[in-house]
PAVOTI-832928 format. One record per atom (N, C-alpha, C, CB): residue number from 1; residue in one letter; x, y, z. Coordinates in steps of 0.2 Angstrom, whole numbers, padded with zeros to 4 digits. Glycine has a CB too. Layout:
% residues N
+-------+------+-------+-------+-------+
: kolba : vovo :     u :     v :     w :
+-------+------+-------+-------+-------+
:   NUM :    A :     X :     Y :     Z :
...
+-------+------+-------+-------+-------+
//
This chain:
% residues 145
+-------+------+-------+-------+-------+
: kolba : vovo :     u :     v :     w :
+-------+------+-------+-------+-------+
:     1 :    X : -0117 :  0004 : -0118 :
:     1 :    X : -0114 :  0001 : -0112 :
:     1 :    X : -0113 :  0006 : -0107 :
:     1 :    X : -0108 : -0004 : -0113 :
:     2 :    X : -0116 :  0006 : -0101 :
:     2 :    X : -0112 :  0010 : -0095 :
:     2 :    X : -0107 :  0008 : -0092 :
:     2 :    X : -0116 :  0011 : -0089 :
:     3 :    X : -0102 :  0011 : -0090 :
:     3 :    X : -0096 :  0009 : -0089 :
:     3 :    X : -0096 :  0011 : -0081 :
:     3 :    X : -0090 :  0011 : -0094 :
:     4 :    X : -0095 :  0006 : -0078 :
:     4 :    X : -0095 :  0005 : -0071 :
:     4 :    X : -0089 :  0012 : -0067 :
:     4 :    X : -0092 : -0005 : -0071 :
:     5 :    X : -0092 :  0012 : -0063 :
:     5 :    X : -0089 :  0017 : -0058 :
:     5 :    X : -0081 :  0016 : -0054 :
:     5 :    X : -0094 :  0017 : -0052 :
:     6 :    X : -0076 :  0019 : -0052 :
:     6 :    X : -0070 :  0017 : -0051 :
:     6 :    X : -0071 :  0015 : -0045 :
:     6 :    X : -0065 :  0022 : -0052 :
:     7 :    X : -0076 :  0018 : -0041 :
:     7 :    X : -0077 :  0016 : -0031 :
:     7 :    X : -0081 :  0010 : -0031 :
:     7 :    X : -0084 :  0023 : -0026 :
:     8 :    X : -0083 :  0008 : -0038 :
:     8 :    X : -0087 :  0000 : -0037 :
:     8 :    X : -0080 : -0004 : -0038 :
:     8 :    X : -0094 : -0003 : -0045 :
:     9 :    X : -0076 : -0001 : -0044 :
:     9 :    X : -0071 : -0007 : -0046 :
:     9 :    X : -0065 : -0008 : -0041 :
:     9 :    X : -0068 : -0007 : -0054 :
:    10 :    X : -0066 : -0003 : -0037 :
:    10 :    X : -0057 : -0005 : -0032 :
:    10 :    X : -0062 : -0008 : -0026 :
:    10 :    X : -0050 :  0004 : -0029 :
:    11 :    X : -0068 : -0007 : -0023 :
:    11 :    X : -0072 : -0012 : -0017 :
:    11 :    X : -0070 : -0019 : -0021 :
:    11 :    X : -0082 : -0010 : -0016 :
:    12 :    X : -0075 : -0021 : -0025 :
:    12 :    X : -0074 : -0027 : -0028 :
:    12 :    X : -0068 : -0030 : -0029 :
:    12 :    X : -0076 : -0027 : -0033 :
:    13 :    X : -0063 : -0026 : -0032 :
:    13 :    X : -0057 : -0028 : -0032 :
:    13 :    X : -0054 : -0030 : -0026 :
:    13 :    X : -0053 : -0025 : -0034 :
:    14 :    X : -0055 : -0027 : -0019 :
:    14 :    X : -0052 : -0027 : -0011 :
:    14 :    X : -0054 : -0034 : -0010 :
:    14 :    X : -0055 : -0021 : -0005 :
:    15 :    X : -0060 : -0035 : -0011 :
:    15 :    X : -0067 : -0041 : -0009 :
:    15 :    X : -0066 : -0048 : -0013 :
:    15 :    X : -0075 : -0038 : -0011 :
:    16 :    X : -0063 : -0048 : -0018 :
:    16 :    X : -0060 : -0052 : -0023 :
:    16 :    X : -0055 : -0053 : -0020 :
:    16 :    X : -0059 : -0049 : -0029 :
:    17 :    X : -0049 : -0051 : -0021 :
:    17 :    X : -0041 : -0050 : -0018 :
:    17 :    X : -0041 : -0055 : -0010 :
:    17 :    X : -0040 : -0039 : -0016 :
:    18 :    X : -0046 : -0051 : -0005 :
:    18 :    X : -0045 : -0055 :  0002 :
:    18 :    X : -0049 : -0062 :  0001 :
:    18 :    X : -0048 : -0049 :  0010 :
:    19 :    X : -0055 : -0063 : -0003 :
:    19 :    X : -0056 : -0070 : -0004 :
:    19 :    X : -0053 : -0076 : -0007 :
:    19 :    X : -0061 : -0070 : -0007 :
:    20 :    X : -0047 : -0070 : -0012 :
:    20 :    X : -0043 : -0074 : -0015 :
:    20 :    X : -0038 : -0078 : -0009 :
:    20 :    X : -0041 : -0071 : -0021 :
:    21 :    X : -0035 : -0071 : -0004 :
:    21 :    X : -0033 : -0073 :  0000 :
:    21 :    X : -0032 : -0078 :  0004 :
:    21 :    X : -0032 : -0071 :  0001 :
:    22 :    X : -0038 : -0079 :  0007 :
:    22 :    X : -0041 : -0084 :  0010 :
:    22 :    X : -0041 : -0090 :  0007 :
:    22 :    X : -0047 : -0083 :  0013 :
:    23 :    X : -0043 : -0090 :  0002 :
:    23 :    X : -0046 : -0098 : -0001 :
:    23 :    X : -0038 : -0101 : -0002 :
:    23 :    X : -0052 : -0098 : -0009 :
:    24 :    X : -0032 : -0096 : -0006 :
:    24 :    X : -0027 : -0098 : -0005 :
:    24 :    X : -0023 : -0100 : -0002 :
:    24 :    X : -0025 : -0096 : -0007 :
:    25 :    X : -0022 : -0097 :  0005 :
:    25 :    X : -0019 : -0098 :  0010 :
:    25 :    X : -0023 : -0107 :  0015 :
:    25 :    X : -0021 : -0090 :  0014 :
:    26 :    X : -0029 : -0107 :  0012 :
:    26 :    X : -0031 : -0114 :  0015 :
:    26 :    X : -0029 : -0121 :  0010 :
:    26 :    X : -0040 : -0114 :  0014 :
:    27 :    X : -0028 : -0118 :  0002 :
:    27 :    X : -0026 : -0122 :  0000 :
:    27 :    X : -0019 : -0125 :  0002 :
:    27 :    X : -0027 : -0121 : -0004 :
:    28 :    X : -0015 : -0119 :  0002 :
:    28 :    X : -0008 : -0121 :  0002 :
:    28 :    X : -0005 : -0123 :  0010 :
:    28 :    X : -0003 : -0114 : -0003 :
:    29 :    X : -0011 : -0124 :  0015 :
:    29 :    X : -0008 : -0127 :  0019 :
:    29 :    X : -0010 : -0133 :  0019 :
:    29 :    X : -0007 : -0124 :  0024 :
:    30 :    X : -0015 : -0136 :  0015 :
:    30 :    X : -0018 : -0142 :  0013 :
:    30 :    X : -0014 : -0145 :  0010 :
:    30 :    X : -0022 : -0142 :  0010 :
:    31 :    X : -0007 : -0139 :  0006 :
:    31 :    X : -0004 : -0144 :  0000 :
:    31 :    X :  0002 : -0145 :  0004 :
:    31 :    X : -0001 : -0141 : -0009 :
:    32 :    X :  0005 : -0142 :  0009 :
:    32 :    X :  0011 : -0142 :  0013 :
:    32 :    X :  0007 : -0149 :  0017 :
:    32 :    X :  0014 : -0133 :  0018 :
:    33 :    X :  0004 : -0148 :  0019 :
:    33 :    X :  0001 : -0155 :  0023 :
:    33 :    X :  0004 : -0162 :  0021 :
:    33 :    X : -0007 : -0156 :  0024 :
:    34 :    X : -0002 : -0162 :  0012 :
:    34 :    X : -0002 : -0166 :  0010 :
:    34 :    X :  0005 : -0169 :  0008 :
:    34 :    X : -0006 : -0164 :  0006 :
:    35 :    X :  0009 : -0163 :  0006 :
:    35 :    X :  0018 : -0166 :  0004 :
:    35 :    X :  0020 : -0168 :  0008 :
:    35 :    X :  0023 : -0161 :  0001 :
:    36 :    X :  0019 : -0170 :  0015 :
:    36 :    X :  0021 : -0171 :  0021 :
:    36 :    X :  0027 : -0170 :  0022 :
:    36 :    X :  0020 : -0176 :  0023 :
:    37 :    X :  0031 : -0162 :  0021 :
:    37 :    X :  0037 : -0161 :  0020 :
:    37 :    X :  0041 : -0162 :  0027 :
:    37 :    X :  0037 : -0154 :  0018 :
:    38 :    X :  0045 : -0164 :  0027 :
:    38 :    X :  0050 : -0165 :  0033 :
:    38 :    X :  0054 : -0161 :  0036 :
:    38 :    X :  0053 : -0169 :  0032 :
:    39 :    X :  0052 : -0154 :  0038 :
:    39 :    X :  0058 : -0151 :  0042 :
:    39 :    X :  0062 : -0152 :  0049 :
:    39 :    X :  0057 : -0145 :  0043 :
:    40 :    X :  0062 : -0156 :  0048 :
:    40 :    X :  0066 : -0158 :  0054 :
:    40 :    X :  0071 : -0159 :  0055 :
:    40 :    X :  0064 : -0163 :  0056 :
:    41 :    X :  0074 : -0160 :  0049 :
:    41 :    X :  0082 : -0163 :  0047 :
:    41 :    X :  0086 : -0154 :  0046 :
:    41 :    X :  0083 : -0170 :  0038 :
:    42 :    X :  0083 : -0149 :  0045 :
:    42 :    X :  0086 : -0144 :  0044 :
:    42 :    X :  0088 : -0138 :  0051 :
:    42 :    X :  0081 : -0141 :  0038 :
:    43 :    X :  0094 : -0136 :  0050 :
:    43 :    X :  0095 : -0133 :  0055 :
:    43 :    X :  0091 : -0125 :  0057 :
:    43 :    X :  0102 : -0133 :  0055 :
:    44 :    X :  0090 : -0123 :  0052 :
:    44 :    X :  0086 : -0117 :  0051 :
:    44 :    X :  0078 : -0117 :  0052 :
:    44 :    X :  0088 : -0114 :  0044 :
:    45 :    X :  0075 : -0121 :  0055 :
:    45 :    X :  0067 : -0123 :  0053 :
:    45 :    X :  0063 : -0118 :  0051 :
:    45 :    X :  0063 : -0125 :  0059 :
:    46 :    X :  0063 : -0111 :  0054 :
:    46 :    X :  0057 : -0106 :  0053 :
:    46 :    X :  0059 : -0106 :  0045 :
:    46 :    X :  0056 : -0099 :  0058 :
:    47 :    X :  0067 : -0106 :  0043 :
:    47 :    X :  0071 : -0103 :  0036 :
:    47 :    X :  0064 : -0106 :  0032 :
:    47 :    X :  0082 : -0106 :  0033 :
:    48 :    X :  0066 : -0114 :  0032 :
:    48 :    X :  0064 : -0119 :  0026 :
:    48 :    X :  0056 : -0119 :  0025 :
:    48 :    X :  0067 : -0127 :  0027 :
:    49 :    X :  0054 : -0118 :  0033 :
:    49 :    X :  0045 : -0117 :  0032 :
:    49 :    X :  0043 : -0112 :  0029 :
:    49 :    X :  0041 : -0115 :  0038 :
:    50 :    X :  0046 : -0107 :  0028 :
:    50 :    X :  0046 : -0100 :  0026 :
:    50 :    X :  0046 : -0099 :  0019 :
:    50 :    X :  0050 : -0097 :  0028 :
:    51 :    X :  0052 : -0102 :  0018 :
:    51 :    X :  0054 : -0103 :  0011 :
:    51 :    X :  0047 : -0110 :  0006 :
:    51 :    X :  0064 : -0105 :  0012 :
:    52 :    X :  0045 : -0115 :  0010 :
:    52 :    X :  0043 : -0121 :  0006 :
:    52 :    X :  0035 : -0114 :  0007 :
:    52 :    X :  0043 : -0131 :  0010 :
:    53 :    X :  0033 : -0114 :  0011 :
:    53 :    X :  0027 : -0109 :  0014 :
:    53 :    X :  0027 : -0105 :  0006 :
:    53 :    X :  0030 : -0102 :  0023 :
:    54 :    X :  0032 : -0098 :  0007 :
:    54 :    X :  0032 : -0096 :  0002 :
:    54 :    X :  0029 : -0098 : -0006 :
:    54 :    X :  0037 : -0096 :  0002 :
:    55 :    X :  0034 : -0104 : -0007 :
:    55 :    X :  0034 : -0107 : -0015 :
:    55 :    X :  0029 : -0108 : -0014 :
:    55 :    X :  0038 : -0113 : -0018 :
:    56 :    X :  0025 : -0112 : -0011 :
:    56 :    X :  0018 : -0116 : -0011 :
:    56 :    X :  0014 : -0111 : -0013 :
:    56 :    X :  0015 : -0119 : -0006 :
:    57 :    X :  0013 : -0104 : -0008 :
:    57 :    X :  0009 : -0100 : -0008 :
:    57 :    X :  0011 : -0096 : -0016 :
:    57 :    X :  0009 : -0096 :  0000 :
:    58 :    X :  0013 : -0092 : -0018 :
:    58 :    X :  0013 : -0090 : -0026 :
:    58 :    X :  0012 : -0095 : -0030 :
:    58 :    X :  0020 : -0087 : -0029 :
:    59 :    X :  0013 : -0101 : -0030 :
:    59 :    X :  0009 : -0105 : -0036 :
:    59 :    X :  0003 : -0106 : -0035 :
:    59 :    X :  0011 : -0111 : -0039 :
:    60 :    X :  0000 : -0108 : -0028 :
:    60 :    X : -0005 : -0108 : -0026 :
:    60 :    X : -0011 : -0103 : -0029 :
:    60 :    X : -0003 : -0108 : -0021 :
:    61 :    X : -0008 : -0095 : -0026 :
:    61 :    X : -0012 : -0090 : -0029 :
:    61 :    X : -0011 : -0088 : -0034 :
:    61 :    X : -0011 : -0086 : -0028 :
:    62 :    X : -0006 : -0089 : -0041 :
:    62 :    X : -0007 : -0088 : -0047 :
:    62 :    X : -0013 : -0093 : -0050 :
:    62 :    X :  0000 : -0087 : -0051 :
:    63 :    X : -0012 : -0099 : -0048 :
:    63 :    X : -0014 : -0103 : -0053 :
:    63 :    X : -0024 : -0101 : -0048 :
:    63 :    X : -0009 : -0114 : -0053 :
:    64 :    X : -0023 : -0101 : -0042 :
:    64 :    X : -0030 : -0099 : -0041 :
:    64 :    X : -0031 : -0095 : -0045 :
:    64 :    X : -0033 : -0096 : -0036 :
:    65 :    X : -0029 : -0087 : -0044 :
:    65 :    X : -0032 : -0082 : -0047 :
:    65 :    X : -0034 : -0085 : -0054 :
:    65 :    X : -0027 : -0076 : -0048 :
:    66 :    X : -0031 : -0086 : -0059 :
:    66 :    X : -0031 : -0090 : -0065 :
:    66 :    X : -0037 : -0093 : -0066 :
:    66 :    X : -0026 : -0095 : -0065 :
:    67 :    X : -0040 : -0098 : -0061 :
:    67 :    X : -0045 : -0102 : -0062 :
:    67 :    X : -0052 : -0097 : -0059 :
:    67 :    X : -0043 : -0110 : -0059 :
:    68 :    X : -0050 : -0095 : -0056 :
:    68 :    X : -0055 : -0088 : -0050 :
:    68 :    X : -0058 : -0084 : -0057 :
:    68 :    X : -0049 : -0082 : -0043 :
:    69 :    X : -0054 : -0081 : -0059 :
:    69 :    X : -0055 : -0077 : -0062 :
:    69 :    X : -0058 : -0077 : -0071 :
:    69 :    X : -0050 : -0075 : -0061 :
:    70 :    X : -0055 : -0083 : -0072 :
:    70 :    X : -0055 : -0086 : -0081 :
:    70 :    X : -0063 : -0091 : -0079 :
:    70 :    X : -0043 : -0093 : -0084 :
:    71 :    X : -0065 : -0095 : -0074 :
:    71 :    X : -0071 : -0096 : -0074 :
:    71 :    X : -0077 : -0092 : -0074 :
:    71 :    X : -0071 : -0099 : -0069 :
:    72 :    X : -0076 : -0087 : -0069 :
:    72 :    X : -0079 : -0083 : -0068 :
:    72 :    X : -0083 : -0078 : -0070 :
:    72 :    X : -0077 : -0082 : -0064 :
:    73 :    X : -0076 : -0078 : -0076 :
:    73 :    X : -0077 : -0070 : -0081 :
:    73 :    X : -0082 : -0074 : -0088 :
:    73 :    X : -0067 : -0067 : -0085 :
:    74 :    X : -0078 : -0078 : -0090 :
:    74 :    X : -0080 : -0081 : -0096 :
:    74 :    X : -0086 : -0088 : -0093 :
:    74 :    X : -0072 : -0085 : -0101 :
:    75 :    X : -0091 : -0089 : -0090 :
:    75 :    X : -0096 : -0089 : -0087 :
:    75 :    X : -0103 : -0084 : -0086 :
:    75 :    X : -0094 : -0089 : -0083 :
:    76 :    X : -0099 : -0079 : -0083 :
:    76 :    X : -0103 : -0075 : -0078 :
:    76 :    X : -0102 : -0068 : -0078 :
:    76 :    X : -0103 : -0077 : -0072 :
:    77 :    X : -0096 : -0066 : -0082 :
:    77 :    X : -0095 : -0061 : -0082 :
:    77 :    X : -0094 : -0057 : -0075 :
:    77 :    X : -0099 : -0059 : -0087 :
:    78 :    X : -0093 : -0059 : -0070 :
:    78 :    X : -0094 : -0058 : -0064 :
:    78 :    X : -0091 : -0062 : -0058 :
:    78 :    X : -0100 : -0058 : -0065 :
:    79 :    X : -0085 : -0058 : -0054 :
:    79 :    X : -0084 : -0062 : -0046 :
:    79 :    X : -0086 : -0060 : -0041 :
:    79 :    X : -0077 : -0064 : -0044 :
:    80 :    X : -0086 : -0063 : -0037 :
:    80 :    X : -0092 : -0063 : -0031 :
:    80 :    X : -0090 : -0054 : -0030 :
:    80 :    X : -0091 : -0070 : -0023 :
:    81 :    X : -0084 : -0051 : -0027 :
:    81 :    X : -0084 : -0043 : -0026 :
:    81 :    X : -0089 : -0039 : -0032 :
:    81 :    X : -0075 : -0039 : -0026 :
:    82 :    X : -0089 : -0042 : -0038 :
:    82 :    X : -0089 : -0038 : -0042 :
:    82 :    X : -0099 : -0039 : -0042 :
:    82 :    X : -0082 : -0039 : -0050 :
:    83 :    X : -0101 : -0044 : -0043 :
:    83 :    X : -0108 : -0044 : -0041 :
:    83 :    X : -0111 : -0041 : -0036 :
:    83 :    X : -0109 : -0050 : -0041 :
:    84 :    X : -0108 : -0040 : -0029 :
:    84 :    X : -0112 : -0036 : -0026 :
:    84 :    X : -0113 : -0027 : -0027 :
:    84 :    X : -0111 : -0038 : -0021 :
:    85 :    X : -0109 : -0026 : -0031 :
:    85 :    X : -0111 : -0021 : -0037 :
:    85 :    X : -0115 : -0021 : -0043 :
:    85 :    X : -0105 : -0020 : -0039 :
:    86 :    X : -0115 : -0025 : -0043 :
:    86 :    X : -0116 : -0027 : -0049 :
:    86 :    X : -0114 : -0024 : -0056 :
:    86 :    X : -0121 : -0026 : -0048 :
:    87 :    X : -0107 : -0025 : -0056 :
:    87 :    X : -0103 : -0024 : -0063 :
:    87 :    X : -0101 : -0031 : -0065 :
:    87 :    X : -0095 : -0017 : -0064 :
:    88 :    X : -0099 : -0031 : -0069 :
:    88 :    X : -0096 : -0036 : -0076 :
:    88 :    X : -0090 : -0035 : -0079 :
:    88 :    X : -0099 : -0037 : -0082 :
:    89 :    X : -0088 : -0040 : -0082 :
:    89 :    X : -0080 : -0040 : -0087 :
:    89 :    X : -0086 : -0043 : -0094 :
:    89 :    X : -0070 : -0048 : -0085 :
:    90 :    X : -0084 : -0036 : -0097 :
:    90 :    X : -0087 : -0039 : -0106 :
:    90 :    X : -0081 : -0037 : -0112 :
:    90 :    X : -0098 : -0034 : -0109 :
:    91 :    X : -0084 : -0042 : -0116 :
:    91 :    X : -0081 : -0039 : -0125 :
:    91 :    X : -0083 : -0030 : -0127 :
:    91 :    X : -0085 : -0046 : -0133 :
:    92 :    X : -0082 : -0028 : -0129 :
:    92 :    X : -0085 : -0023 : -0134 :
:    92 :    X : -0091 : -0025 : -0137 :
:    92 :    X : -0081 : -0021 : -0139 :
:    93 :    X : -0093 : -0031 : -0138 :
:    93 :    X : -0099 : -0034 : -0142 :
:    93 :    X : -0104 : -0037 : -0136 :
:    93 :    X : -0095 : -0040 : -0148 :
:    94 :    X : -0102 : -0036 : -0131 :
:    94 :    X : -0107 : -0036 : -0126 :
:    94 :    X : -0106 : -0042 : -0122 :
:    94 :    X : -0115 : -0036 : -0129 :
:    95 :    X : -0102 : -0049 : -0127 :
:    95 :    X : -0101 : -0055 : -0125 :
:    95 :    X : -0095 : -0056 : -0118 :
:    95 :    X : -0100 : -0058 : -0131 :
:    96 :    X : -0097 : -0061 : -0115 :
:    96 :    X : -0090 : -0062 : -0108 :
:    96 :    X : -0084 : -0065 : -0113 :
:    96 :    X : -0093 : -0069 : -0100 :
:    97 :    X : -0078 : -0064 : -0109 :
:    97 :    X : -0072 : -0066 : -0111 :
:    97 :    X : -0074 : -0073 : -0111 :
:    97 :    X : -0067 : -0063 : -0106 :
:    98 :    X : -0068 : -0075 : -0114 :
:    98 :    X : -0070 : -0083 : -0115 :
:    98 :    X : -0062 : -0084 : -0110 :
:    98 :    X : -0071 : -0086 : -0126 :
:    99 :    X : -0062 : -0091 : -0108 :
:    99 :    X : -0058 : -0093 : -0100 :
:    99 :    X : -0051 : -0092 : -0102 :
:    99 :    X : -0059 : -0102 : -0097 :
:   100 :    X : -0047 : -0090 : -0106 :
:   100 :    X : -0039 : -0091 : -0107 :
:   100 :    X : -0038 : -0083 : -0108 :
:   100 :    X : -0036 : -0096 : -0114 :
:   101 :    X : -0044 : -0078 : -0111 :
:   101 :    X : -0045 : -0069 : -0110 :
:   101 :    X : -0044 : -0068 : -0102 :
:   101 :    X : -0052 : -0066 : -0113 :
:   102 :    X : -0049 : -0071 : -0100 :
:   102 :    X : -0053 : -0069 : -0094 :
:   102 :    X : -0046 : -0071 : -0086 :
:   102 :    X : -0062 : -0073 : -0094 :
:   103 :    X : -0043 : -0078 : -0088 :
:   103 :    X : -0038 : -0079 : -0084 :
:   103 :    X : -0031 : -0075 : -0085 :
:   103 :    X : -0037 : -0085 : -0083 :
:   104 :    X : -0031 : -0075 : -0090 :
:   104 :    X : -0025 : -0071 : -0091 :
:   104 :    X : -0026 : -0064 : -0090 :
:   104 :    X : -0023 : -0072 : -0098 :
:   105 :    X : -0032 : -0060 : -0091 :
:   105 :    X : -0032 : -0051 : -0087 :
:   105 :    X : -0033 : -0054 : -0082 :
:   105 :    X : -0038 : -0044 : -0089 :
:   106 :    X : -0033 : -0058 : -0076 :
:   106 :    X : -0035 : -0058 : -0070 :
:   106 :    X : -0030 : -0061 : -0068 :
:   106 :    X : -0041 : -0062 : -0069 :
:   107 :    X : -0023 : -0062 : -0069 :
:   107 :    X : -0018 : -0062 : -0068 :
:   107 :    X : -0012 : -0058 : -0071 :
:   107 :    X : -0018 : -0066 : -0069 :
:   108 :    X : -0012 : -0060 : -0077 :
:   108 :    X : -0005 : -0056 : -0082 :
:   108 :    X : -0007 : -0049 : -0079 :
:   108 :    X : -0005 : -0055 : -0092 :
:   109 :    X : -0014 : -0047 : -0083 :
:   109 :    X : -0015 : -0042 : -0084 :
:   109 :    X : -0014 : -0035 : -0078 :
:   109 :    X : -0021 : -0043 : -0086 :
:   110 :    X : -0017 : -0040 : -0072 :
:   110 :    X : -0017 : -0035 : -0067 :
:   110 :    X : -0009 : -0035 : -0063 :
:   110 :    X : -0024 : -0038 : -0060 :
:   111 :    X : -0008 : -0040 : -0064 :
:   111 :    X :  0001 : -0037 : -0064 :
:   111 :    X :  0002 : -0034 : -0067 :
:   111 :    X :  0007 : -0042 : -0064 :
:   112 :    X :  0002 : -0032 : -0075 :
:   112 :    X :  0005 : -0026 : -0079 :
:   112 :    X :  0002 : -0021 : -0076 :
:   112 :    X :  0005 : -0026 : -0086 :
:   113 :    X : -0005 : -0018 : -0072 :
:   113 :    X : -0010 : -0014 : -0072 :
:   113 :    X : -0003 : -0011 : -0065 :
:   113 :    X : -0019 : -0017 : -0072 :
:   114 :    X : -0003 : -0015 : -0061 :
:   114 :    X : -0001 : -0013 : -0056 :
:   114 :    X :  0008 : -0014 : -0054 :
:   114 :    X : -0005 : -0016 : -0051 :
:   115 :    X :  0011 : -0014 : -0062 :
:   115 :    X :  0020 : -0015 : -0061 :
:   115 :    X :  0023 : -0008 : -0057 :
:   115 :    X :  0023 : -0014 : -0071 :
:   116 :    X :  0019 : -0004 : -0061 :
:   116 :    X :  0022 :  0004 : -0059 :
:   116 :    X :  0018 :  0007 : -0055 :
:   116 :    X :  0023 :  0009 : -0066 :
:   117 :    X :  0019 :  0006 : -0049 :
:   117 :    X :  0014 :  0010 : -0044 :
:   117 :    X :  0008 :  0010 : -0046 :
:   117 :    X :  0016 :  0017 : -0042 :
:   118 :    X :  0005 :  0005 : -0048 :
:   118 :    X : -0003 :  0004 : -0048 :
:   118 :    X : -0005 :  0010 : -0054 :
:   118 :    X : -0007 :  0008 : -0038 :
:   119 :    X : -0001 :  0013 : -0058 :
:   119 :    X : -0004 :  0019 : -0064 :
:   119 :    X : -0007 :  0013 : -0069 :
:   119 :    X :  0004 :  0026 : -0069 :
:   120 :    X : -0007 :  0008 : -0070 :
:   120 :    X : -0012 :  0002 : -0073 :
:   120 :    X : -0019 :  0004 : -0073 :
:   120 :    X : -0012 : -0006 : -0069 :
:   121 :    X : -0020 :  0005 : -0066 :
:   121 :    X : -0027 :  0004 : -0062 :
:   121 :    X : -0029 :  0009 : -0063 :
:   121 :    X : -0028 :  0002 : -0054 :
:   122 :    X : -0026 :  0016 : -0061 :
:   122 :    X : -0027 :  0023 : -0060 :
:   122 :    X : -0031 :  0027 : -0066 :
:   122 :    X : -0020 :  0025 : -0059 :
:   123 :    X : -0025 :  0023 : -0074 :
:   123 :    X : -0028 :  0024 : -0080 :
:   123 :    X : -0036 :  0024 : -0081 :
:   123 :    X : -0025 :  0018 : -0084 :
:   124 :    X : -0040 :  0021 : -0077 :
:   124 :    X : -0047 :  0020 : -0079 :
:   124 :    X : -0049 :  0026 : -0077 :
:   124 :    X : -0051 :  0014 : -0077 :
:   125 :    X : -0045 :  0030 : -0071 :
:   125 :    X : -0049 :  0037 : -0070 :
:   125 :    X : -0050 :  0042 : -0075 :
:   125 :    X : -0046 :  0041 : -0064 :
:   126 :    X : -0046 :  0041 : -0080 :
:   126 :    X : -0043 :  0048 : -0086 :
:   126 :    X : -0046 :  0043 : -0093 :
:   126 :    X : -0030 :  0048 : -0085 :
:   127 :    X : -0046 :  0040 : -0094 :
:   127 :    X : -0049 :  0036 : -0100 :
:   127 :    X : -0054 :  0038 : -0101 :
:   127 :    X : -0050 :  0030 : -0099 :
:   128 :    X : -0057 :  0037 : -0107 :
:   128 :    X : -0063 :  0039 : -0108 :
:   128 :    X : -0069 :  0036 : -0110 :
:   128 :    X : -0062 :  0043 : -0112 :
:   129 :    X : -0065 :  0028 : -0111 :
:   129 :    X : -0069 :  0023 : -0111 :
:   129 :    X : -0069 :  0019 : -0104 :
:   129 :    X : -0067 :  0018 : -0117 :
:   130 :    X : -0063 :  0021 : -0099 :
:   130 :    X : -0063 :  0021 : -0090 :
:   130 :    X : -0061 :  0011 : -0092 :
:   130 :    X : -0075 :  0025 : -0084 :
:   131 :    X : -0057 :  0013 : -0097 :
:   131 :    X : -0051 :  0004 : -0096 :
:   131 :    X : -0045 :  0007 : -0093 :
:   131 :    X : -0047 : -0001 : -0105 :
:   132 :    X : -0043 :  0000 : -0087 :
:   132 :    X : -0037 :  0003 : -0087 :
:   132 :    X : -0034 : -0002 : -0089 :
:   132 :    X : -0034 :  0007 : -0082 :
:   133 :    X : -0025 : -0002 : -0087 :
:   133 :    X : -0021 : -0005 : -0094 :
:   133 :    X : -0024 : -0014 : -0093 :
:   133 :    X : -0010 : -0004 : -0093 :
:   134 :    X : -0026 : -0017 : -0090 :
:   134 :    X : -0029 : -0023 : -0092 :
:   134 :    X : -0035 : -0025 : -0094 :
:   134 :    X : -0027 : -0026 : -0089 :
:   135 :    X : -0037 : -0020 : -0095 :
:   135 :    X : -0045 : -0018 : -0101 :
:   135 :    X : -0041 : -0017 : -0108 :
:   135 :    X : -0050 : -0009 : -0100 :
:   136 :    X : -0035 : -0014 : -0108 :
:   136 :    X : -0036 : -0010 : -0116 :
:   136 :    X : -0030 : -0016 : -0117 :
:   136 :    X : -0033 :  0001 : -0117 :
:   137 :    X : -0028 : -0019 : -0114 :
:   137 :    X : -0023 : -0028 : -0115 :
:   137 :    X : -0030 : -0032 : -0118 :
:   137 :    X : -0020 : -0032 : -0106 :
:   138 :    X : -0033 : -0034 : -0115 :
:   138 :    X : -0036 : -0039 : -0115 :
:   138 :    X : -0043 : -0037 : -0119 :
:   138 :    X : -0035 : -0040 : -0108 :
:   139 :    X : -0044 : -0030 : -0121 :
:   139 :    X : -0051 : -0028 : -0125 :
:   139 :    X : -0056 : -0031 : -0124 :
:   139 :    X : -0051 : -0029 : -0131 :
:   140 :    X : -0058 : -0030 : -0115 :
:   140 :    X : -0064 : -0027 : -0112 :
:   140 :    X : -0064 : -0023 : -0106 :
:   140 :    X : -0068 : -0030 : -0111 :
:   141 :    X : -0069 : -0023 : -0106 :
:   141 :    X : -0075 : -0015 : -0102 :
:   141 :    X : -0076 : -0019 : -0096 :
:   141 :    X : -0086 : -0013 : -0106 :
:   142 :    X : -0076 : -0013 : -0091 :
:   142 :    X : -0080 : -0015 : -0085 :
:   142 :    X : -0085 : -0011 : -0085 :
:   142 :    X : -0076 : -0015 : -0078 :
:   143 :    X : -0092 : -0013 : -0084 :
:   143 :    X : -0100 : -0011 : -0087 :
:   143 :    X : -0103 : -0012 : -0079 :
:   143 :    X : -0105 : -0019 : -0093 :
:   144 :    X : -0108 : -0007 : -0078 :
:   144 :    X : -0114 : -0010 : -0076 :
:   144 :    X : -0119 : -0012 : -0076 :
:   144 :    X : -0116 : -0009 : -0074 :
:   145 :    X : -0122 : -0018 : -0072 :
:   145 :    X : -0129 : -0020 : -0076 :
:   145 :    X : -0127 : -0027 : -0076 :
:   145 :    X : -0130 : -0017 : -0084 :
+-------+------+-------+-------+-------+
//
């Protein structure tokens, strides 16, 4: 297995990351719509928009990422940044993560990768199999090919 380049996996990651952002940010004003929340009765308005804004938007994005990611991987081994590179999330055995691996590094993982100033991510420059901490969590590779 070739193990994919660092300059492929942080583009991808950027390209990933701002699609996620978008598609989240559509949802959760779909869901604030949809709850037809009522600020009107509050004296602070921008406070409570802010704050309902908020909540919506972090569950919104975890549970995307979650499904973005855990489909995509254990499928296709592949999201849309990471295909026009053309790298992959695989097992050691060559096979794609299966959906509860693949959402869970695509969330947990990349929060633990990036707790401590991003040294998670950084790890794959120094590695020697080039995982970083939510490869060597989650036991797999990012490949080319």
């Amino acid at each position: 297995m070739r193990k994919a380049g660092l300059f492929a996996r942080l583009i991808a990651f950027i390209i990933d990351g701002f699609t996620l952002s978008i598609l989240s940010s559509i949802i959760s004003f779909i869901v604030i719509l949809i709850a037809d929340i009522d600020l009107s009765l509050s004296n602070d308005f921008f406070s409570v928009v802010s704050n309902t804004a908020s909540g919506v938007l972090v569950i919104t994005i975890a549970l995307l990422e979650f499904l973005y990611f855990g489909f995509l991987w254990s499928l296709y081994g592949t999201t849309f940044g990471m295909s026009l590179f053309n790298i992959k999330v695989v097992r050691k055995d060559g096979s794609y993560p299966g959906f509860l691996r693949a959402g869970l590094r695509g969330t947990f993982g990349y929060w633990i990768s990036g707790l401590i100033l991003g040294i998670g991510y950084i790890w794959a420059a120094f590695d020697s199999e080039r995982q970083a901490w939510h490869d060597k969590i989650f036991d797999t590779f990012v490949i080319q090919g």
